[in-house]
C-alpha positions in Angstrom: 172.9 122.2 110.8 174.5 121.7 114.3 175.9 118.7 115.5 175.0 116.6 118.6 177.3 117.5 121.0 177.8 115.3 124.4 179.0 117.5 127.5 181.3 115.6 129.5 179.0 115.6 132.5 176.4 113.9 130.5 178.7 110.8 129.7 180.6 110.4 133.3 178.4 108.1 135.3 177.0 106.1 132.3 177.0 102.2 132.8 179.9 101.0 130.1 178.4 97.5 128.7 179.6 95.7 125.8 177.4 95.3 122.5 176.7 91.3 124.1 175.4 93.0 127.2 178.2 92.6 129.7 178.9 95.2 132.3 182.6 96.3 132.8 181.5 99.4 134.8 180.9 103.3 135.1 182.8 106.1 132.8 184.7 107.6 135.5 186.7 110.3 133.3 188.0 110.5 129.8 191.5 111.5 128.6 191.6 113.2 125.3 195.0 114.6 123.2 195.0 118.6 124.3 196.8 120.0 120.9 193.7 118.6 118.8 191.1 117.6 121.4 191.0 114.2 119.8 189.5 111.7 122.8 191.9 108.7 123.1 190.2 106.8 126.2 187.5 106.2 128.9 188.6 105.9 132.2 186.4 102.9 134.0 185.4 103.1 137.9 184.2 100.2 140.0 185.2 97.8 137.1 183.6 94.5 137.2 185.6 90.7 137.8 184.7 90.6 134.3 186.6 93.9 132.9 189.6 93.3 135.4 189.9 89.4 133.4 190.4 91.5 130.1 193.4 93.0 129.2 193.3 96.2 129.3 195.3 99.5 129.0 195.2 101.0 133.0 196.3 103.9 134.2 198.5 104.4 137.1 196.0 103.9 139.5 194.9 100.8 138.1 191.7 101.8 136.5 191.1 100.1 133.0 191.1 102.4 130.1 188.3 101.8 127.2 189.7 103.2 123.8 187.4 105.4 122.1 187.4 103.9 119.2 185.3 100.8 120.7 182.8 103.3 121.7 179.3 102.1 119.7 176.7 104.1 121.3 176.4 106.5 123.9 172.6 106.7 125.4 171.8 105.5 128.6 174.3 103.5 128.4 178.3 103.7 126.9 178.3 100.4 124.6 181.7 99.4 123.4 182.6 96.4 121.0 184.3 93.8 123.0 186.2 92.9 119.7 187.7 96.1 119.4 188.9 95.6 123.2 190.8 92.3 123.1 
């Protein structure tokens, strides 16, 4: 059976909202671990006055990072547990 596989260009773009339906902004880029291809973090553009409030991991341009492992869903939107953020 194959799996569901998500290109890259189908995910950049996507509105990143938490599960409580609050918009920290669009998945700009993700960075991933090159040896095993393991993806380690979402790279947010035009991040919300919310998402700049949280604490988040940025990178050196200042854009907040999203770790993977908060990812939920991925569908029309990217839905991430705020919990897992914090």
């Amino acid at each position: 059976m194959p799996e569901d596989k998500n290109p890259f260009s189908s995910i950049t773009g996507k509105m990143v909202v938490t599960k409580e339906g609050k918009r920290l902004g669009f998945v700009k880029d993700i960075t991933f671990e090159t040896r095993s291809g393991e993806l380690i973090n979402i790279v947010i553009k035009d991040a919300t006055p919310y998402t700049k409030n949280l604490n988040l991991e940025r990178t050196n341009t200042k854009e907040p990072l999203i770790p993977y492992s908060a990812i939920i869903a991925i569908g029309d939107f990217v839905i991430v547990s705020e919990e897992d953020l914090i």
